[in-house]
C-alpha positions as CSV (number, residue, x, y, z in Angstrom):
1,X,17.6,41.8,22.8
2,X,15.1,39.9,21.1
3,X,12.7,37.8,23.5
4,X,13.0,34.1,23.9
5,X,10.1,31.5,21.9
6,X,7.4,30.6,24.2
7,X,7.3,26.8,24.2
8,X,4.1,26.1,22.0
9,X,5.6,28.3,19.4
10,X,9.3,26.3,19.6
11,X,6.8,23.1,19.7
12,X,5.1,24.0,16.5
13,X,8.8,25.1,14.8
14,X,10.2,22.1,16.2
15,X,7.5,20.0,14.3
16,X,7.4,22.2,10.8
17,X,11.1,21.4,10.8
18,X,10.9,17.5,11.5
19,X,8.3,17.5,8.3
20,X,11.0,19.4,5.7
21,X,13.8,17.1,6.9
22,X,11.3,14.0,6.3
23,X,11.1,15.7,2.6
24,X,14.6,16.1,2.3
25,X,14.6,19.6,2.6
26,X,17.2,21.0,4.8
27,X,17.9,24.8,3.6
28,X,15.5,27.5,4.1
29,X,15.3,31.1,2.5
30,X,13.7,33.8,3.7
31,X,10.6,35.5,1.6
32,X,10.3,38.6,1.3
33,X,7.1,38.8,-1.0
34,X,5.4,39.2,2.6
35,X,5.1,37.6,6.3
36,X,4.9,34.0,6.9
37,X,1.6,32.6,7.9
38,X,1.2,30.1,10.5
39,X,-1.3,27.6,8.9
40,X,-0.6,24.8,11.9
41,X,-4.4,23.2,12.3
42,X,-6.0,24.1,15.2
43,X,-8.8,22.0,17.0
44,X,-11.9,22.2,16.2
45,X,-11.6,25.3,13.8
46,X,-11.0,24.6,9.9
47,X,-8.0,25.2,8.0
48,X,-7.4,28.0,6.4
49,X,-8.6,28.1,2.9
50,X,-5.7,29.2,-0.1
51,X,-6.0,29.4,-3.7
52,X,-2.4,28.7,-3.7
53,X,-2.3,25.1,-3.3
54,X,-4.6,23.2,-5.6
55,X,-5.3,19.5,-5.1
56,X,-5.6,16.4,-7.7
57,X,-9.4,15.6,-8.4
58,X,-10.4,12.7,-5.9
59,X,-11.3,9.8,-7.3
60,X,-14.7,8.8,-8.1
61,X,-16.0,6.0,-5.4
62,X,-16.5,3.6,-8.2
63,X,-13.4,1.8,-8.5
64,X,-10.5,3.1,-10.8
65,X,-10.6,2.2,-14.2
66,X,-7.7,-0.5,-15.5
67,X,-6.7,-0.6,-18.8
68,X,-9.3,-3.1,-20.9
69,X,-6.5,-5.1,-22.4
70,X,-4.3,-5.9,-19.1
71,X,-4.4,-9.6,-17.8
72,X,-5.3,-10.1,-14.0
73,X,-2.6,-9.9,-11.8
74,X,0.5,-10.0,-14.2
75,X,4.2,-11.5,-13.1
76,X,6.6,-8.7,-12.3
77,X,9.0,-10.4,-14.1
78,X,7.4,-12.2,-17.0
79,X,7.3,-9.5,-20.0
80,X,9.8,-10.2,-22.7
81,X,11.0,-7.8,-24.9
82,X,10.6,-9.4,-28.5
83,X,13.9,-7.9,-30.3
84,X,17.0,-8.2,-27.1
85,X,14.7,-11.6,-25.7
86,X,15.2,-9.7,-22.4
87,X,13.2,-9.2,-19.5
88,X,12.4,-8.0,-16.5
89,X,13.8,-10.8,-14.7
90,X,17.1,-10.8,-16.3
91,X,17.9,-6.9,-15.8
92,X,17.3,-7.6,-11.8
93,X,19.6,-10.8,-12.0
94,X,22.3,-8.9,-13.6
95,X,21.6,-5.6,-11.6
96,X,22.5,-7.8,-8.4
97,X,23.9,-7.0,-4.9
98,X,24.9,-3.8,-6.9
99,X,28.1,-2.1,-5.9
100,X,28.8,-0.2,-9.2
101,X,29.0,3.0,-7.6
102,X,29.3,5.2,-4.3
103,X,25.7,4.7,-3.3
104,X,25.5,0.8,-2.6
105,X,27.7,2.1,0.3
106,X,24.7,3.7,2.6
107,X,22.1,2.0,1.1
108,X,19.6,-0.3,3.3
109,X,17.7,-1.7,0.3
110,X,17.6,-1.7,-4.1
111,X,15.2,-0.2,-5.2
112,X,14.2,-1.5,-8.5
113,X,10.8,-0.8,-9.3
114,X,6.8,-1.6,-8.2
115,X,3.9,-1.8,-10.3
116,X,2.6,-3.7,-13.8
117,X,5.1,-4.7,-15.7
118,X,3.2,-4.4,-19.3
119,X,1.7,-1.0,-18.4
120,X,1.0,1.4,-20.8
121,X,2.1,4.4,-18.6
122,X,5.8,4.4,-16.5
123,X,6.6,7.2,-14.1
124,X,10.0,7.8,-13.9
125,X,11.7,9.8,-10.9
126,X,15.0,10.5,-10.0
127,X,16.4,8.2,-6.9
128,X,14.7,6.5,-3.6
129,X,14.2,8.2,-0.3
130,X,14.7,7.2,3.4
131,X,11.1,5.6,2.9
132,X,11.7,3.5,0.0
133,X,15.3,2.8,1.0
134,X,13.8,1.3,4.2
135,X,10.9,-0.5,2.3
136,X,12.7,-1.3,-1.0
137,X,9.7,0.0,-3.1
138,X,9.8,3.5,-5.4
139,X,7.3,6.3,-4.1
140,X,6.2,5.3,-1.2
141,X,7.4,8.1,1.1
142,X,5.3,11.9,1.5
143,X,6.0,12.2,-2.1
144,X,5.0,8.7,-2.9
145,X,1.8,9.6,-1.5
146,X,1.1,13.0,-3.5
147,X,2.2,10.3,-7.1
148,X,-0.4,8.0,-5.4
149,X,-3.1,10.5,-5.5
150,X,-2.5,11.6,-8.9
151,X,-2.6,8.1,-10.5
152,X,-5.9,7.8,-8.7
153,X,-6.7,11.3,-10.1
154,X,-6.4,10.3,-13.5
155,X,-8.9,7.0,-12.9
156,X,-6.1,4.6,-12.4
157,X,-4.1,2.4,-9.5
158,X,-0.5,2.3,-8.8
159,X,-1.1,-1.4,-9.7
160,X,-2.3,-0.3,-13.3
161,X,1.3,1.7,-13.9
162,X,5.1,1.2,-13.4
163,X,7.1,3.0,-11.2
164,X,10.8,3.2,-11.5
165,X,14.1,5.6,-10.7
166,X,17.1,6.9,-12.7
167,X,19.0,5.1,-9.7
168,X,18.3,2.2,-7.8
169,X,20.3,3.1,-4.5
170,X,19.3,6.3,-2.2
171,X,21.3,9.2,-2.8
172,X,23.0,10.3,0.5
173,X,20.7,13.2,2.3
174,X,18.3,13.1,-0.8
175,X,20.7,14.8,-2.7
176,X,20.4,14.7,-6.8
177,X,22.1,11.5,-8.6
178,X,25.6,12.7,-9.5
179,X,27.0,11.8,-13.1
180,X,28.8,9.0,-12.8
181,X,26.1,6.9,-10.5
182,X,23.6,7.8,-13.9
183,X,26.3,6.6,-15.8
184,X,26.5,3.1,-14.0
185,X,22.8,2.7,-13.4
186,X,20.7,4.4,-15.9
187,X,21.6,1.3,-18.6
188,X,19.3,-1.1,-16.1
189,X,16.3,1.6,-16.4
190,X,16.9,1.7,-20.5
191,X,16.4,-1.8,-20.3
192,X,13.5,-2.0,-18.1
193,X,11.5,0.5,-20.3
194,X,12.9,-1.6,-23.5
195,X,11.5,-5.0,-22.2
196,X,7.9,-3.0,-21.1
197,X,7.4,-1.0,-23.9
198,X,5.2,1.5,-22.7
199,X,3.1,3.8,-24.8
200,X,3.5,6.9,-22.3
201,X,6.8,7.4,-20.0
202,X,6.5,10.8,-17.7
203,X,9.2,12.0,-16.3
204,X,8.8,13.4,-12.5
205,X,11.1,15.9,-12.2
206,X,14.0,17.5,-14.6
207,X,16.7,14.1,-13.2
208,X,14.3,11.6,-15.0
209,X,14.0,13.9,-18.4
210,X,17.2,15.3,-19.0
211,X,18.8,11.7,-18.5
212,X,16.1,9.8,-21.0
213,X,16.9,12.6,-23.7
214,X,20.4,13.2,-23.0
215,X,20.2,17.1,-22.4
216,X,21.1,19.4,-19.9
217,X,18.2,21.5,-20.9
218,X,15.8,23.0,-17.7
219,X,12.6,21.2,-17.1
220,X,10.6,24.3,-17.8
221,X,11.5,24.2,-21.6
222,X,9.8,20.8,-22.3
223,X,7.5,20.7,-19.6
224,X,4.1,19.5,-20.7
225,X,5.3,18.8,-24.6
226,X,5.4,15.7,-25.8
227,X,8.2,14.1,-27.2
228,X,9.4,10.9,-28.8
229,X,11.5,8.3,-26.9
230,X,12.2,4.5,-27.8
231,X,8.7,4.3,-30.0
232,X,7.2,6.1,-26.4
233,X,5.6,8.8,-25.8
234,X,7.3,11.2,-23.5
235,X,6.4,13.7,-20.8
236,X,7.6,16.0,-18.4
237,X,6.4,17.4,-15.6
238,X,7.8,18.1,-12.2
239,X,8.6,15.6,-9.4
240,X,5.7,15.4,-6.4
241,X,8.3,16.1,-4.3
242,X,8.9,19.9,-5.8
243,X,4.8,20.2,-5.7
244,X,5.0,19.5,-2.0
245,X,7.0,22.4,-1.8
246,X,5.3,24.3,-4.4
247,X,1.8,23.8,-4.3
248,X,0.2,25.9,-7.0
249,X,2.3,24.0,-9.6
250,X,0.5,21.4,-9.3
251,X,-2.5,23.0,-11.6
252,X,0.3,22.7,-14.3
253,X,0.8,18.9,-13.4
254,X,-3.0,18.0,-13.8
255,X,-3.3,19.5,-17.1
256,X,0.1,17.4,-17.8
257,X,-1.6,14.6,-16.7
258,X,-4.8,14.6,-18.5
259,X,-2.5,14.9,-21.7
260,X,-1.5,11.5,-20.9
261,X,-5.0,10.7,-20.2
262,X,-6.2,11.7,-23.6
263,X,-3.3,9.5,-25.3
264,X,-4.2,6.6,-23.0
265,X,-7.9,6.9,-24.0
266,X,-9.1,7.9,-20.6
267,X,-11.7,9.7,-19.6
268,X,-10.5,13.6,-18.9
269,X,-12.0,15.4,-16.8
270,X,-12.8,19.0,-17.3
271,X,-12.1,21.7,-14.6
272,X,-9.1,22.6,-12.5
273,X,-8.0,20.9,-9.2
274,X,-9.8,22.0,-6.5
């Protein structure tokens, strides 16, 4: 008969699990590489330190670098592209009160998009969260945070970029977007990266790329390599969601990222993440 938890350790499981289900993550495995480690903080004594879980450079404390070339404070909705006459503007008119598939049925908000709309890099991910369901914006959640800090890595603001989703409408428990609700709602994110026009699209996570190039192809055989979409550059690399989880990937990411950096004609840092 095993004894039972003492209550600060059933505290501290208690929390661990609130954090995963905040991420989405609801099924656990067991590792058997070797025991767990409880890396909880404790008061007044510093964290353990890990070679395992890199961090994006910090950004410098002068300001972030915006693209020479961008107006100030640009109209979400007033980019037109020059060949369809479309724009921004008329993709959320005709998106609507959207009930095209199964997801407008849970939904609290649409989540369409946030950022620049004549930015020279999009981020593309996969579907909203509870967070951005509740606050109608893309990446704003745990996740949200991590793409926050990697913008910022690479000498930018999330007001310097466009961020958008393969689907508009949270997938029930965070689960992946299923076929048909790509089907009905990837056309509306064709169109937003149509009337933008970006030079660099990256794809976070395998969701984003496999629906841009129409393959069913793993993320780990294109990761990192660029490839041609629309007269865009395009990259993958894997969602911020999957480097919560997976923390020494994100070495991988950074040297994704300053690939985009050296296209975009900004300064790359040398070095790993630290």
């Amino acid at each position: 008969m095993t004894s039972p938890l003492d209550q600060d350790l059933r505290r501290k499981i208690a929390a661990r699990l609130h954090y995963y289900d905040d991420l989405g993550i609801r099924l656990f495995y067991k590792d058997r590489r070797g025991k767990l480690v409880d890396q909880t903080p404790v008061p007044g004594k510093a964290p353990p330190k890990t070679a395992l879980a890199p961090a994006f450079p910090q950004a410098s404390r002068a300001a972030p670098v915006a693209f020479a070339d961008r107006p100030p404070a640009p109209s979400l909705f007033d980019t037109v592209n020059k060949i369809s006459n479309d724009t921004l503007l008329k993709v959320r008119e005709d998106l609507g009160d959207c009930r095209r598939c199964k997801l407008h049925k849970a939904r609290k908000n649409i989540v369409f998009a946030d950022g620049n709309p004549k930015a020279e890099l999009v981020f593309v991910g996969e579907g909203p969260g509870a967070d951005e369901d509740a606050q109608g914006l893309p990446f704003v959640g745990r996740a949200g945070k991590l793409l926050t800090q990697m913008i910022q890595a690479m000498g930018l603001r999330r007001e310097d970029v466009y961020i958008c989703n393969v689907v508009k409408c949270r997938p029930p428990e965070n689960r992946l977007p299923e076929k048909d609700e790509i089907a009905e709602c990837s056309p509306f994110l064709l169109r937003q990266l149509d009337v933008i026009s970006p030079k660099v699209i990256v794809c976070l996570g395998a969701c984003a790329a496999q629906t841009l190039l129409e393959t069913n192809r793993g993320i780990s055989q294109f990761r990192g390599q660029w490839l041609d979409f629309r007269g865009s550059k395009l990259m993958a690399t894997y969602h911020p969601a999957y480097l919560l989880r997976n923390p020494s990937a994100k070495a991988e990411v950074w040297k994704d990222l300053q690939k985009v950096m050296a296209v975009l004609g900004l300064e790359v840092r040398k070095g790993k993440p630290a």
